[in-house]
C-alpha positions in Angstrom: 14.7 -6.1 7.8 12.7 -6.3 11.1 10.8 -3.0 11.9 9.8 -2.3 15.6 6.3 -2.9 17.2 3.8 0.4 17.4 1.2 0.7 19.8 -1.5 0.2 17.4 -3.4 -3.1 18.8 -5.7 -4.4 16.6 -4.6 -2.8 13.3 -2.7 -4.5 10.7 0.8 -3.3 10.4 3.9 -4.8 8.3 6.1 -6.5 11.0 8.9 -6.8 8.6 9.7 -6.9 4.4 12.1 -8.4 2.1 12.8 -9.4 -1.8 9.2 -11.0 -2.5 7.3 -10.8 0.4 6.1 -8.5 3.6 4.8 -9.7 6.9 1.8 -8.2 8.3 1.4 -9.0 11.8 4.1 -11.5 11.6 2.3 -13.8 9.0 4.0 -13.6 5.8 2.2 -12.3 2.5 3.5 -12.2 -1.3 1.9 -11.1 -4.1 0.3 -7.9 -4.9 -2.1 -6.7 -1.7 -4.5 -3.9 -0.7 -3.8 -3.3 3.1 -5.6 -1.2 5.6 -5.8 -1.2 9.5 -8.2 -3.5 9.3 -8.3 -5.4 5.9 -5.4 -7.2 3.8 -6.9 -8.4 0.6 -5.4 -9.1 -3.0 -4.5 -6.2 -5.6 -5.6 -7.2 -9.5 -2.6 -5.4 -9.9 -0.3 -7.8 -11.0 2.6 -6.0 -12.2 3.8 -1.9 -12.9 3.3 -2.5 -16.6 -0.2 -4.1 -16.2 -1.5 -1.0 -14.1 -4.9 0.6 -15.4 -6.9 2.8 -14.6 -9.6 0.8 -12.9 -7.0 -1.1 -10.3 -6.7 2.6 -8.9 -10.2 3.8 -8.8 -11.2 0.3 -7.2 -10.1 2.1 -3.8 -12.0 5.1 -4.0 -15.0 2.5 -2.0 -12.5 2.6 0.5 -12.4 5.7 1.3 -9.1 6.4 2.1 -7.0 9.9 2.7 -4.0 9.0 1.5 -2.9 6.0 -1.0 0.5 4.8 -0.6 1.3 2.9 -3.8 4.7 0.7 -3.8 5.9 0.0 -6.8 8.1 -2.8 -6.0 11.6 -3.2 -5.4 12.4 0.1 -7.5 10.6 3.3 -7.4 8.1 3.6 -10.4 5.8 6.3 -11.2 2.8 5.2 -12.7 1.2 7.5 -15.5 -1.0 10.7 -13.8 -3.9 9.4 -15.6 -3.9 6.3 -13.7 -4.0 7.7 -10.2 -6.6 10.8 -11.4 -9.9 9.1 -9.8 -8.0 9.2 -6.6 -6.4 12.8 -6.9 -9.6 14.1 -8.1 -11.5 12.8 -5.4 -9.0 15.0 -3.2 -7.1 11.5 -2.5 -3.4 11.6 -1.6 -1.0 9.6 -3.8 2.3 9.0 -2.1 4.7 7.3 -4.6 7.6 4.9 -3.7 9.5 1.4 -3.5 7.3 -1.0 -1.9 9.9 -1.3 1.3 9.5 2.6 1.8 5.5 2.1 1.8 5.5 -0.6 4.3 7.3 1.9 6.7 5.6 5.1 5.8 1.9 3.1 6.2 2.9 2.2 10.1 3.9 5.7 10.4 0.7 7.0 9.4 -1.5 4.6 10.9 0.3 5.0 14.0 -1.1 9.0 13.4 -4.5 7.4 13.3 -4.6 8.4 9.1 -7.2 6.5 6.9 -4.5 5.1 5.3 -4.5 2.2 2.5 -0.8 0.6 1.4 -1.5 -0.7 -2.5 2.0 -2.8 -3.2 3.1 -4.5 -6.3 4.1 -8.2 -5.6 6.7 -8.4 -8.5 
C-alpha cells in the first residue's frame, strides 16, 4: 500500500508498508526499528515474545509523548508491566498492528507530536 506525501520536509515518515518491510522516505527498512522525525535506528526487540522490560524503557532518553508500538502483522498487547516506565513517566502507549502505526505516526508527526513509532520486524 502506498500512503500519500505530508508536508513535513525534513522528517522521516513511512512512504509506504507491506508483509516484512516499511519504507521510510522511499528507502526500504525490515527488521525491528525505532523511528522518529529525525532518527531511524534498530529496535533489540526482536520479536512480541522476546519483549522485556528494558526494550521499552530504552526510549524514555528519547523523550517522547506518545509511543506507538506495532506489534507486527496482528495486533498484540504486550504485558502492562512492560510498557510501565513509559506510562509512569506520563508517556502515551498507543497499541496496534505495525501497518496501523506506520499511518497513525505520519498523522501525528504531521500535528508536530514528539512522536516515536517502535515496530516489531517479524
Amino acid at each position: 500500500m502506498k500512503l500519500h506525501e505530508a508536508k513535513t520536509a525534513g522528517s522521516n515518515l513511512f512512504t509506504a508498508y507491506g508483509t516484512g518491510y516499511v519504507e521510510i522516505n522511499g528507502e526500504r527498512h525490515s527488521g525491528s526499528l525505532i523511528v522518529t522525525g529525525d532518527s531511524i535506528q534498530p529496535w533489540a526487540a526482536s520479536s512480541f515474545e522476546t519483549l522485556a522490560e528494558e526494550h521499552f524503557s530504552a526510549l524514555l532518553a528519547l523523550q517522547p509523548e506518545v509511543v506507538i508500538f506495532g506489534s507486527g502483522q496482528r495486533l498484540r498487547f504486550p504485558h502492562p508491566r512492560l510498557t510501565a516506565a513509559l506510562t509512569n513517566a506520563g508517556i502515551g502507549v498507543e497499541v496496534m498492528d505495525s501497518n496501523a502505526a506506520c499511518r497513525t505516526y505520519n498523522i501525528l508527526l504531521a500535528e508536530d507530536r514528539a512522536v516515536i513509532a517502535v515496530l516489531l520486524g517479524e
